[in-house]
PDB file of N, H, CA, C and O in Angstrom:
ATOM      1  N   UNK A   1      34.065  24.904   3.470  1.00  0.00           N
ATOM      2  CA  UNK A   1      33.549  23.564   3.665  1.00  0.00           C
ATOM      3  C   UNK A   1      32.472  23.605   4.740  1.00  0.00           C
ATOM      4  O   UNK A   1      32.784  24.272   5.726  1.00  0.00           O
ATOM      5  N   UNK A   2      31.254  23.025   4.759  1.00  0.00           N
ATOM      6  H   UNK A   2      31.001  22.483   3.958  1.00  0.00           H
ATOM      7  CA  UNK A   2      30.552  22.970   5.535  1.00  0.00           C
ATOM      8  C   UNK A   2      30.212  21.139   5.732  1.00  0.00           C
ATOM      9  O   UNK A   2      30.424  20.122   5.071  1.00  0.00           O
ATOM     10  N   UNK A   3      29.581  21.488   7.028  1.00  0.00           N
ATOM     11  H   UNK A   3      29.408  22.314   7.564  1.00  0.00           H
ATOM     12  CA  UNK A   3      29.406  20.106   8.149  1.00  0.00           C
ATOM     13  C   UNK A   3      27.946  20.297   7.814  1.00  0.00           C
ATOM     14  O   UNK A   3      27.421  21.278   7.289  1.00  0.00           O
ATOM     15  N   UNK A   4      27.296  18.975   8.290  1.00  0.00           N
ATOM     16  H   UNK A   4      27.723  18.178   8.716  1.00  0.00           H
ATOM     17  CA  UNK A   4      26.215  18.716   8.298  1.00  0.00           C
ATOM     18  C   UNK A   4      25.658  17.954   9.187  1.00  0.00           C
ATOM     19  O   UNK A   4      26.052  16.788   9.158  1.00  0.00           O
ATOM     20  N   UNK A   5      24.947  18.188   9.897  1.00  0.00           N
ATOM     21  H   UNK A   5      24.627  19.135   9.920  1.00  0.00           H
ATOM     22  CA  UNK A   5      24.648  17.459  11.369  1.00  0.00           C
ATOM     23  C   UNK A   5      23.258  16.002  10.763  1.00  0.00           C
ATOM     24  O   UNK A   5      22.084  16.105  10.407  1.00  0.00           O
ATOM     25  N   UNK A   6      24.442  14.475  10.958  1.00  0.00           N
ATOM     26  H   UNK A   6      25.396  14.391  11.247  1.00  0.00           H
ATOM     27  CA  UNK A   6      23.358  13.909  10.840  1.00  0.00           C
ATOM     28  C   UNK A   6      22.175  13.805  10.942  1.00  0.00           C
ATOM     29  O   UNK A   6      21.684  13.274   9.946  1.00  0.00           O
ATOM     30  N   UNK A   7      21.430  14.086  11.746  1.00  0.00           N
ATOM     31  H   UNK A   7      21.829  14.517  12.555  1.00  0.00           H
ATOM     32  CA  UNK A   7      20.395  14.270  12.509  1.00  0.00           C
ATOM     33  C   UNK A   7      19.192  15.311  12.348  1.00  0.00           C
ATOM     34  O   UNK A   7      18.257  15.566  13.108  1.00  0.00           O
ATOM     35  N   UNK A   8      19.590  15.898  10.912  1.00  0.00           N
ATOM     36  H   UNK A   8      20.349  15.691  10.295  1.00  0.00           H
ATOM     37  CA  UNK A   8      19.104  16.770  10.372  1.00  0.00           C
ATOM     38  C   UNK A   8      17.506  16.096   9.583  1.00  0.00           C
ATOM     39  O   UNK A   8      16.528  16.736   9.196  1.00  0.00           O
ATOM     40  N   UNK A   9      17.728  14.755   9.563  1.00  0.00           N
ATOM     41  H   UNK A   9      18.523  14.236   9.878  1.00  0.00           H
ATOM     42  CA  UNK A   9      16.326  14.424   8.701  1.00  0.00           C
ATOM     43  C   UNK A   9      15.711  14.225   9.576  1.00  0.00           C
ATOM     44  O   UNK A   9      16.110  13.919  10.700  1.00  0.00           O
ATOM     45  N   UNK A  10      14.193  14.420   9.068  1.00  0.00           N
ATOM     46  H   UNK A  10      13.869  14.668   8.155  1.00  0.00           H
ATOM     47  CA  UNK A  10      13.148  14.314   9.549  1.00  0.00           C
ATOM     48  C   UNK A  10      12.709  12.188   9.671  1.00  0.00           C
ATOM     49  O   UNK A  10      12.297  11.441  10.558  1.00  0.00           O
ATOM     50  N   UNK A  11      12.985  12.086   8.703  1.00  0.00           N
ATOM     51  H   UNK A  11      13.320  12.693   7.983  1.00  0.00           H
ATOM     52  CA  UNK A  11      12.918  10.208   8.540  1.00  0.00           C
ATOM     53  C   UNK A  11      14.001   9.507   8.235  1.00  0.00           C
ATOM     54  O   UNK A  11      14.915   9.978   7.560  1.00  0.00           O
ATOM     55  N   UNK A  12      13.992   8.249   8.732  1.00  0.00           N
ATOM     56  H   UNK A  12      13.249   7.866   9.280  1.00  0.00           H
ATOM     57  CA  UNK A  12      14.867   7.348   9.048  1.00  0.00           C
ATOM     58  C   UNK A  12      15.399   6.382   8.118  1.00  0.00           C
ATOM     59  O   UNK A  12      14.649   6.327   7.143  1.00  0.00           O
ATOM     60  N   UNK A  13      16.328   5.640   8.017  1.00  0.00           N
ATOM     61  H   UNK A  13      16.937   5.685   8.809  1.00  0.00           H
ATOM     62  CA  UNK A  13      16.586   4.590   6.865  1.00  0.00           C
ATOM     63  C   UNK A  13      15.937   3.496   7.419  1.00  0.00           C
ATOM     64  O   UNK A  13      15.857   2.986   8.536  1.00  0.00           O
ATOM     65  N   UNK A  14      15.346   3.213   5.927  1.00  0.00           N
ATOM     66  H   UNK A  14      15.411   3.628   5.019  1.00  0.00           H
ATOM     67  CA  UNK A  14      14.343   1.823   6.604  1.00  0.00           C
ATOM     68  C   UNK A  14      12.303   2.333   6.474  1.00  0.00           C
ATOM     69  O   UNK A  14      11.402   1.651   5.985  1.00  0.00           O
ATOM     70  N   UNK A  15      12.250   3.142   6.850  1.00  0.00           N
ATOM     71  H   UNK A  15      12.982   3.696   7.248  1.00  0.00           H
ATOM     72  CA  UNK A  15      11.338   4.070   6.952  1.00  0.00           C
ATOM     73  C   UNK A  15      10.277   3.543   5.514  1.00  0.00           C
ATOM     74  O   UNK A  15      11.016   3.475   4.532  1.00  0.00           O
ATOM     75  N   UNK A  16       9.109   3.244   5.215  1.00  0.00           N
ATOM     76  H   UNK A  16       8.508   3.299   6.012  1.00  0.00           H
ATOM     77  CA  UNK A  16       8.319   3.277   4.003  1.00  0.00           C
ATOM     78  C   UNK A  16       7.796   4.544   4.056  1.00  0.00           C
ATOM     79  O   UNK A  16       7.345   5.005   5.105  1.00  0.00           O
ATOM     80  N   UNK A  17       7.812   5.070   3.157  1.00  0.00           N
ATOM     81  H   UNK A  17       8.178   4.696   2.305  1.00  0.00           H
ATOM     82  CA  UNK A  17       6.910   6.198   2.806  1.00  0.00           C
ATOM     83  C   UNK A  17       6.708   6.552   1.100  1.00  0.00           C
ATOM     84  O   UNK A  17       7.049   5.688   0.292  1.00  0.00           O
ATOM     85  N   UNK A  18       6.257   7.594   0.718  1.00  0.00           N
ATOM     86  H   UNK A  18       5.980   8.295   1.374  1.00  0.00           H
ATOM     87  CA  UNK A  18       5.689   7.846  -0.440  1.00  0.00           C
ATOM     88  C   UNK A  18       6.213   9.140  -0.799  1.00  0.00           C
ATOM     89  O   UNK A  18       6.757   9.856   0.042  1.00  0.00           O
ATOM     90  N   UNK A  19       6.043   9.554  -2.291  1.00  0.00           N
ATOM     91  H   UNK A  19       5.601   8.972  -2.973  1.00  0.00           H
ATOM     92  CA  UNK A  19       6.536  10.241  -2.802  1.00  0.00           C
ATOM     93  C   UNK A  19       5.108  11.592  -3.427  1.00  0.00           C
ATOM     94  O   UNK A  19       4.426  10.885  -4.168  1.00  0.00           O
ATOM     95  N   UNK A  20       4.628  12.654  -3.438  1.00  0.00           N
ATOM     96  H   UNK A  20       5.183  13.228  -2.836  1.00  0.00           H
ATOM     97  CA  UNK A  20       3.892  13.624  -3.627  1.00  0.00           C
ATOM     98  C   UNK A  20       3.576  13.403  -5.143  1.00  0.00           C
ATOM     99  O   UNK A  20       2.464  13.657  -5.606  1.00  0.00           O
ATOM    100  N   UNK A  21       4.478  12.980  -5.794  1.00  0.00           N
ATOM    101  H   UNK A  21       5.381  12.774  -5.418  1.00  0.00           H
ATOM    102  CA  UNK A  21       4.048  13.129  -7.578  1.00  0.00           C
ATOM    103  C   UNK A  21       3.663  11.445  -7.343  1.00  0.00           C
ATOM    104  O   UNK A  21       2.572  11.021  -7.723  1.00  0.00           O
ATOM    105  N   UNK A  22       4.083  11.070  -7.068  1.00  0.00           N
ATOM    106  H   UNK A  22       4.970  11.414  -6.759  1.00  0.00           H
ATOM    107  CA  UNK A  22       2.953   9.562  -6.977  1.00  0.00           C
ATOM    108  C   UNK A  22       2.791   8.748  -5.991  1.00  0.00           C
ATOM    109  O   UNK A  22       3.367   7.683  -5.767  1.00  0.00           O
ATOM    110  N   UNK A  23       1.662   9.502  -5.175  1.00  0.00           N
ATOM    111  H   UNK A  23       1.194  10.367  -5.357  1.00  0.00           H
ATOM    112  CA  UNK A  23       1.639   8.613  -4.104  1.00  0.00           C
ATOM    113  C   UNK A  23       0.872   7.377  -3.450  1.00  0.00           C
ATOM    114  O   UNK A  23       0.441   7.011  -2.357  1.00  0.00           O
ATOM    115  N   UNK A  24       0.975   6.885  -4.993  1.00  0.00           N
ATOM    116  H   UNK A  24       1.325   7.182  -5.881  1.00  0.00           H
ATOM    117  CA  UNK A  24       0.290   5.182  -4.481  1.00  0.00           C
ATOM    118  C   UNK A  24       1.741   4.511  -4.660  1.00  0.00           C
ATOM    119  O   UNK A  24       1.517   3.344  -4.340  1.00  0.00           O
ATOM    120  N   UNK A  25       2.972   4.591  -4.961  1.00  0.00           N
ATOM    121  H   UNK A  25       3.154   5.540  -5.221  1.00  0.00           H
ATOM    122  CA  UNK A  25       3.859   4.067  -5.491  1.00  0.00           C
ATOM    123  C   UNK A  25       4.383   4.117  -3.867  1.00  0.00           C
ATOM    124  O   UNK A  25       4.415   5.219  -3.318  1.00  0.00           O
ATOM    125  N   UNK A  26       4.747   3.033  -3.197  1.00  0.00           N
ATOM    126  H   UNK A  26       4.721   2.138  -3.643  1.00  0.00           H
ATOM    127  CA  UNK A  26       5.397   2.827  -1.846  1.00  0.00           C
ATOM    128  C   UNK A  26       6.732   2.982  -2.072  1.00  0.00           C
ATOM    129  O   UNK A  26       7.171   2.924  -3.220  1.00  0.00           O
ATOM    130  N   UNK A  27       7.428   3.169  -1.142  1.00  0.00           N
ATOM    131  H   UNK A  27       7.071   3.216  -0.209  1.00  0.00           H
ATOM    132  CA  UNK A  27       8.895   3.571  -1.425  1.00  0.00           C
ATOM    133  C   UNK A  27       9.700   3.080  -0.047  1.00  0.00           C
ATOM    134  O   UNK A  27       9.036   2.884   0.972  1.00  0.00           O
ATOM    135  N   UNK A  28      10.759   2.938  -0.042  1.00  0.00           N
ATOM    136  H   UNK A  28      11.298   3.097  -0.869  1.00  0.00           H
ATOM    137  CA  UNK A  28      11.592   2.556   1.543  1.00  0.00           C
ATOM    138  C   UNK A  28      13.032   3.587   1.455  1.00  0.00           C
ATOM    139  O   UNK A  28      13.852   3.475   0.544  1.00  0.00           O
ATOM    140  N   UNK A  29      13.126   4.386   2.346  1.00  0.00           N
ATOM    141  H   UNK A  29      12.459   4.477   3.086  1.00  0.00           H
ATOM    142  CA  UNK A  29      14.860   5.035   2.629  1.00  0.00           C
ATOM    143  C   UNK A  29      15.595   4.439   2.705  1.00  0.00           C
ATOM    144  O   UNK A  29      15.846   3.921   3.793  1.00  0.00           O
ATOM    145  N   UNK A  30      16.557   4.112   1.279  1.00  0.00           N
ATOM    146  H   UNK A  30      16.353   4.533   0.395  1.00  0.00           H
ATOM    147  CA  UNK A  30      17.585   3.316   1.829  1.00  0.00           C
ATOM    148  C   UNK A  30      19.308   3.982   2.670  1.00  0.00           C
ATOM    149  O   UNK A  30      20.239   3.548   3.349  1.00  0.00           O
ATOM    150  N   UNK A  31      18.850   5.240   2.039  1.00  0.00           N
ATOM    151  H   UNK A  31      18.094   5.592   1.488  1.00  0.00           H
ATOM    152  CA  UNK A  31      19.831   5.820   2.326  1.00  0.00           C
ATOM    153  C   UNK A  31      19.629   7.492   2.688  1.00  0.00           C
ATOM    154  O   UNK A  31      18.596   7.997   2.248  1.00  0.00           O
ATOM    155  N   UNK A  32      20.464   8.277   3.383  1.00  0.00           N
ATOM    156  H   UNK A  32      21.303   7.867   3.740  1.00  0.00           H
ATOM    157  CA  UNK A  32      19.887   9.707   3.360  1.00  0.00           C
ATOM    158  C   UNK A  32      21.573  10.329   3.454  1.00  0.00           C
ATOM    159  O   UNK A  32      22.517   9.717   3.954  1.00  0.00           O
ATOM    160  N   UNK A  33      21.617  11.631   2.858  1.00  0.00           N
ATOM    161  H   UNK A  33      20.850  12.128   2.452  1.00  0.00           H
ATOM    162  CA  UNK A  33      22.753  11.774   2.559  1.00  0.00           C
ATOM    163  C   UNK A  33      22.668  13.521   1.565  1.00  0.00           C
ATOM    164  O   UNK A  33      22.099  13.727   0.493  1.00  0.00           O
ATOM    165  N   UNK A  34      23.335  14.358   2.295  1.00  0.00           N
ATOM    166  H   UNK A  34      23.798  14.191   3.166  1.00  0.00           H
ATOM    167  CA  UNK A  34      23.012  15.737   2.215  1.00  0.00           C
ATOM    168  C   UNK A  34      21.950  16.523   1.846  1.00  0.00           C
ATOM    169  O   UNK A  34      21.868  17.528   1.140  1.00  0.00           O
ATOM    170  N   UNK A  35      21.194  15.907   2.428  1.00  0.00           N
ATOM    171  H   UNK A  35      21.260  15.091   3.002  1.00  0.00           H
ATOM    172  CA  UNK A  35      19.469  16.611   2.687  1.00  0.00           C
ATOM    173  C   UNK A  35      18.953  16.081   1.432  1.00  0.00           C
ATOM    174  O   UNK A  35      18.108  16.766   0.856  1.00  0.00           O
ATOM    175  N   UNK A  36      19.410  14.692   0.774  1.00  0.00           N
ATOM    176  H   UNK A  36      20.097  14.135   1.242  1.00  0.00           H
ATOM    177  CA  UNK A  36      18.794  13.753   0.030  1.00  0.00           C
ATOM    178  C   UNK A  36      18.466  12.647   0.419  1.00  0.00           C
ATOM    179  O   UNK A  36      19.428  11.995   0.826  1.00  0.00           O
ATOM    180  N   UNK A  37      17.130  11.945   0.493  1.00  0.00           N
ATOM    181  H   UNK A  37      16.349  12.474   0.163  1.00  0.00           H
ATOM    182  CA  UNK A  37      16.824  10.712   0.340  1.00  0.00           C
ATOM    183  C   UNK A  37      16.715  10.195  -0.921  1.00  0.00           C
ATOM    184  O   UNK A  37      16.090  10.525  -1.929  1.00  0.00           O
ATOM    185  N   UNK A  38      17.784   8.935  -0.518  1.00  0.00           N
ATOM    186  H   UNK A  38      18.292   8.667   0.301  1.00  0.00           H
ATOM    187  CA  UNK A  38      17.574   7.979  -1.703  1.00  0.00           C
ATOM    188  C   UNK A  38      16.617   6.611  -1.430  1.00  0.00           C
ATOM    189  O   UNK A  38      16.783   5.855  -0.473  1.00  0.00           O
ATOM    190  N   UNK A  39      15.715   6.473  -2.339  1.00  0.00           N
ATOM    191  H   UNK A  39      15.581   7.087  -3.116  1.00  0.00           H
ATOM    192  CA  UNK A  39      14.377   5.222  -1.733  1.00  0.00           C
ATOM    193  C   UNK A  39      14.672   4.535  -3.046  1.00  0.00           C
ATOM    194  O   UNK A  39      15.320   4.980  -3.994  1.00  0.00           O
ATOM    195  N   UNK A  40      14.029   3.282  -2.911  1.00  0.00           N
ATOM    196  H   UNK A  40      13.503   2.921  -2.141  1.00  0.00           H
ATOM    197  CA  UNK A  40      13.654   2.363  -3.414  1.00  0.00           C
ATOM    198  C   UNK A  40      12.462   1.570  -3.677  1.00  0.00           C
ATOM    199  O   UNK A  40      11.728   1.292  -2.729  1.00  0.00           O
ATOM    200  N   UNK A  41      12.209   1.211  -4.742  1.00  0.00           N
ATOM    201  H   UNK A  41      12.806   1.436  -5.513  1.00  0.00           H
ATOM    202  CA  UNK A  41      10.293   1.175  -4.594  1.00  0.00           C
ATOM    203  C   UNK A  41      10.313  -0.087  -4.107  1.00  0.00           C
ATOM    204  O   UNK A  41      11.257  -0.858  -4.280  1.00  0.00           O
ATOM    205  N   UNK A  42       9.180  -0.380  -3.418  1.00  0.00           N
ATOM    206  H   UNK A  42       8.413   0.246  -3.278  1.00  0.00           H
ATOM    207  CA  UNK A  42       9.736  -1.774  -2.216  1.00  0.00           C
ATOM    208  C   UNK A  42       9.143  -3.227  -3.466  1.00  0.00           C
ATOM    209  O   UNK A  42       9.792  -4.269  -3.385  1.00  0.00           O
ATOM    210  N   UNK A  43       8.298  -3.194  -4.217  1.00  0.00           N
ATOM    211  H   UNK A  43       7.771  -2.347  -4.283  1.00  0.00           H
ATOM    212  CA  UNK A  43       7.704  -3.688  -5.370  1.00  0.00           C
ATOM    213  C   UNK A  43       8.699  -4.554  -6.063  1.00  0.00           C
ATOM    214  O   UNK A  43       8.727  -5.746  -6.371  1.00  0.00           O
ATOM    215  N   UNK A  44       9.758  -3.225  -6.247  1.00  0.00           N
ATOM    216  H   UNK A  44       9.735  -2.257  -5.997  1.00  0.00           H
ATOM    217  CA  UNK A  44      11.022  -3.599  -7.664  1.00  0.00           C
ATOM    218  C   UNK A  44      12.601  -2.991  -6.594  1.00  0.00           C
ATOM    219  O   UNK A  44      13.427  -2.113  -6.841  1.00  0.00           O
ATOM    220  N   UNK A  45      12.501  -3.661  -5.751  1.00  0.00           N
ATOM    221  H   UNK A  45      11.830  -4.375  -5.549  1.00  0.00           H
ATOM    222  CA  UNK A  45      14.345  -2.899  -5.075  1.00  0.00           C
ATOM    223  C   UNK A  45      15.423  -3.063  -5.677  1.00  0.00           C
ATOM    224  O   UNK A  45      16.427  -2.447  -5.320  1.00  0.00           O
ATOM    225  N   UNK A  46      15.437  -4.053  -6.861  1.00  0.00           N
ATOM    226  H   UNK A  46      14.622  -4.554  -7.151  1.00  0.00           H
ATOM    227  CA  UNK A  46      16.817  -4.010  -8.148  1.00  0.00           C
ATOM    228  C   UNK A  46      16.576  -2.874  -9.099  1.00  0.00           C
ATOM    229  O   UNK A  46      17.401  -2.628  -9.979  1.00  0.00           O
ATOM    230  N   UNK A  47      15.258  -2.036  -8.927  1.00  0.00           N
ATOM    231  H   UNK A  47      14.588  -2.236  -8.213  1.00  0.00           H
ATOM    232  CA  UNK A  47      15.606  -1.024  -9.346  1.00  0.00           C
ATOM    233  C   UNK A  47      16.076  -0.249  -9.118  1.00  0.00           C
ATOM    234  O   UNK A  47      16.423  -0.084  -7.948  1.00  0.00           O
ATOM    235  N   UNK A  48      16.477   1.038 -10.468  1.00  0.00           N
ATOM    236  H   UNK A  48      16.196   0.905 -11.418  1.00  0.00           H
ATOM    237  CA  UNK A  48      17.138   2.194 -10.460  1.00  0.00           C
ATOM    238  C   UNK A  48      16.953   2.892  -9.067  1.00  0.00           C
ATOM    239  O   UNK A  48      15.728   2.886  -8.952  1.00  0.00           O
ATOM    240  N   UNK A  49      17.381   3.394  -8.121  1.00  0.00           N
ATOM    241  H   UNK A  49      18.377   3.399  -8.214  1.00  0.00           H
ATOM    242  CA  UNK A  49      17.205   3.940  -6.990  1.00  0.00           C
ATOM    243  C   UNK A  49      16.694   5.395  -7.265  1.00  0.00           C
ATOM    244  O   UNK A  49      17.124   6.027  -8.230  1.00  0.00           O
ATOM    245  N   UNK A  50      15.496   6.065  -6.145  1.00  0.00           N
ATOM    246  H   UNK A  50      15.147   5.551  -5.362  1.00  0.00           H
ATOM    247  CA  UNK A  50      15.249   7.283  -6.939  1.00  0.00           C
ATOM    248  C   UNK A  50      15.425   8.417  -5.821  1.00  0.00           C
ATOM    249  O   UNK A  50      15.886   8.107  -4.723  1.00  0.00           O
ATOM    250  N   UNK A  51      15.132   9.455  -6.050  1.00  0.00           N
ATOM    251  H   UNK A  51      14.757   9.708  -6.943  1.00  0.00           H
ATOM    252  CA  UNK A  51      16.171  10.389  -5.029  1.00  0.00           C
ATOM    253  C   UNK A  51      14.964  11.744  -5.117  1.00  0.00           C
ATOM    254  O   UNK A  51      14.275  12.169  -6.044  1.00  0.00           O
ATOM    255  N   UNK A  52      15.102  12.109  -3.793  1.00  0.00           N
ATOM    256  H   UNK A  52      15.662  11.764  -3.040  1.00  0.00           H
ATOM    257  CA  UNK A  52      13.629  13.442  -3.076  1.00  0.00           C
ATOM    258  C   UNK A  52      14.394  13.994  -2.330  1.00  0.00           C
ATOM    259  O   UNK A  52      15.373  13.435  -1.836  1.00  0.00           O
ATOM    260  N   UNK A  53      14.060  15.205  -2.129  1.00  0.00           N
ATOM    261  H   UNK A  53      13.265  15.660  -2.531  1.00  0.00           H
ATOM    262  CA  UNK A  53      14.342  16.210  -1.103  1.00  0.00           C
ATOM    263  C   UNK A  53      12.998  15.904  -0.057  1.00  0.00           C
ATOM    264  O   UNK A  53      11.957  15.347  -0.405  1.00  0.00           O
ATOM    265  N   UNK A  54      13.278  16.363   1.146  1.00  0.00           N
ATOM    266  H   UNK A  54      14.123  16.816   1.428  1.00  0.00           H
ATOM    267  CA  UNK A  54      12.499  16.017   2.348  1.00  0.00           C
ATOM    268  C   UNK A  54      10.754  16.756   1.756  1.00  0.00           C
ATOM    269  O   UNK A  54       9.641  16.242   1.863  1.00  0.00           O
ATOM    270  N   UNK A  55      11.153  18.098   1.151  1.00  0.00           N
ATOM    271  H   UNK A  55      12.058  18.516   1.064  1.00  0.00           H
ATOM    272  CA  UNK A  55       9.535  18.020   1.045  1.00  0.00           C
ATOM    273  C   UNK A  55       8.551  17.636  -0.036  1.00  0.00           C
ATOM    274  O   UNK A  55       7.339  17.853  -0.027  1.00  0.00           O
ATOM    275  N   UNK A  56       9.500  16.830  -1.280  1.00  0.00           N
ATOM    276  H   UNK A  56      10.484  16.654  -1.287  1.00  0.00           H
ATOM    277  CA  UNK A  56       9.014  16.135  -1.690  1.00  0.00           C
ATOM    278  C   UNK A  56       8.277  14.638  -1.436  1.00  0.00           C
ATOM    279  O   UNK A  56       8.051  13.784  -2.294  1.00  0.00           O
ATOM    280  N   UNK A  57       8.010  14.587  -0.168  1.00  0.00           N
ATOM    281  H   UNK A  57       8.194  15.281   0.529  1.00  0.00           H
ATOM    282  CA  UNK A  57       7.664  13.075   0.666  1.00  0.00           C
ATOM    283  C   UNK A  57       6.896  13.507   1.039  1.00  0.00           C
ATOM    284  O   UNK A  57       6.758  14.728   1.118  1.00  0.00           O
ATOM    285  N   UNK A  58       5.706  12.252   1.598  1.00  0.00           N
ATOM    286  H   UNK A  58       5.818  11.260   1.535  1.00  0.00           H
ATOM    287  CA  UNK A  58       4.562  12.140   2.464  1.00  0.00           C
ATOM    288  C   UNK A  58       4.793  11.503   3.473  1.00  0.00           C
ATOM    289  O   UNK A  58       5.161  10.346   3.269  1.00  0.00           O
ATOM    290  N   UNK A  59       4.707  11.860   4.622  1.00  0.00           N
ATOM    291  H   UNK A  59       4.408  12.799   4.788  1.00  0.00           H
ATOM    292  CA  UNK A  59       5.277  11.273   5.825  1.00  0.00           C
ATOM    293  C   UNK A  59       4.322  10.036   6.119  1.00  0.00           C
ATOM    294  O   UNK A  59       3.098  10.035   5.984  1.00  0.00           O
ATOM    295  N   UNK A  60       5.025   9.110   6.497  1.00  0.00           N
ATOM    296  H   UNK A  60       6.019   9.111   6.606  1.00  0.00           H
ATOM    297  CA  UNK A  60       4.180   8.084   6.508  1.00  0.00           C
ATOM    298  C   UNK A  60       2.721   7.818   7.326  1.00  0.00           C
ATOM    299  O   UNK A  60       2.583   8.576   8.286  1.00  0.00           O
ATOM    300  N   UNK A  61       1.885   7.101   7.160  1.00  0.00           N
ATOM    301  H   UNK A  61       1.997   6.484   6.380  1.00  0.00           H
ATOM    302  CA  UNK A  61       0.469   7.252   7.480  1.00  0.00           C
ATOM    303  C   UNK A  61       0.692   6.788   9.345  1.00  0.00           C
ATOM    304  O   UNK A  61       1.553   6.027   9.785  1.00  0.00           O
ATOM    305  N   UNK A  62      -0.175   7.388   9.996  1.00  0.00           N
ATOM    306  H   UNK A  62      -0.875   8.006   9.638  1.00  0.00           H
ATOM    307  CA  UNK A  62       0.062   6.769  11.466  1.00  0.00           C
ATOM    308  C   UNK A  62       0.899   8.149  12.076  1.00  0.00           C
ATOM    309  O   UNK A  62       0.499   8.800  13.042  1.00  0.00           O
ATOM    310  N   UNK A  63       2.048   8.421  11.356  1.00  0.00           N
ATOM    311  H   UNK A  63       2.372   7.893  10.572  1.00  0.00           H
ATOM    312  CA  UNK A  63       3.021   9.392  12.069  1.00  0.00           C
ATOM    313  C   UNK A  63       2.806  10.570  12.720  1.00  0.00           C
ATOM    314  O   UNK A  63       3.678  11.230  13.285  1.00  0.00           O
ATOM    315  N   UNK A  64       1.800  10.799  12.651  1.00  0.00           N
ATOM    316  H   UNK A  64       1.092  10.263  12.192  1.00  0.00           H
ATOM    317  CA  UNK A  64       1.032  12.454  12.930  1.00  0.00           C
ATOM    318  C   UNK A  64       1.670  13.664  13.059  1.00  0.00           C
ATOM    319  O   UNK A  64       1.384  14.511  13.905  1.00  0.00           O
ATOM    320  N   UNK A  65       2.716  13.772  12.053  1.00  0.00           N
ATOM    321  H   UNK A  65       2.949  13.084  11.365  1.00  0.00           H
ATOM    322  CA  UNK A  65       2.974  14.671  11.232  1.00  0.00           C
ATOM    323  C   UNK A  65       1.852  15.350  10.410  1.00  0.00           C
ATOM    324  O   UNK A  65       2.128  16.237   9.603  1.00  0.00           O
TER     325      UNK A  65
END
């Protein structure tokens, strides 16, 4: 069994950011959860929820990352 140290992501819940295969499509973290983010497109949030690994994201603009 292995542990996982919350604190392991790079971004936060709540967080807008974007996704690499389409990144005009805005997105928000609603959740993060074994080195998965789950977002929501902020547009349509009763939608299907969609799910990235950290380097599938664009860190948000401003962040200087």
């Amino acid at each position: 069994m292995s542990t996982q140290n919350i604190a392991d992501n790079i971004y936060s819940v709540g967080t807008t950011i974007a996704a690499k295969i389409a990144p005009d499509l805005k997105l928000i973290i609603r959740k993060y959860y074994q080195r998965i983010y789950y977002c929501s497109v902020i547009t349509n949030p009763d939608k299907k929820q969609l799910v990235y690994f950290e380097h599938e994201l664009i860190p948000p603009s401003g962040s200087g990352r």
